[in-house]
N, C-alpha and C positions, 0 to 999 in steps of 0.2 A: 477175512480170517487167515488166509494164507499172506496174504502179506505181513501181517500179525507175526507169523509162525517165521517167516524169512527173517523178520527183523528179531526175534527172540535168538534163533543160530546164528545168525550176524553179530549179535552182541555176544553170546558164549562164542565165538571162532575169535573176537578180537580178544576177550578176556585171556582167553586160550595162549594167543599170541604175545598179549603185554606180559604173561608170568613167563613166557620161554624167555622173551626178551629179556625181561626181570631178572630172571635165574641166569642167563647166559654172562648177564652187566657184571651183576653180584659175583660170578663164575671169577671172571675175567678181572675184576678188582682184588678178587683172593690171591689167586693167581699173582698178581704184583705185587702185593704187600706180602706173602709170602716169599717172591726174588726178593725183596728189598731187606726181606728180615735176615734171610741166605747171606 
């Protein structure tokens, strides 16, 4: 059951991680095509 429960917050901390990532990419690609429209 506890190993259950480690593996449940291991999968929501990577979720957690792939949308910062996600956001930060997406962030970061605005950001350029923004200079490039400048």
């Amino acid at each position: 059951e506890v190993s259950l429960l480690k593996h449940i917050i291991s999968d929501i901390e990577d979720c957690k991680i792939k949308n910062l990532f996600l956001l930060a990419l997406s962030k970061s690609c605005f950001d350029a095509s923004y200079v490039a429209l400048c």
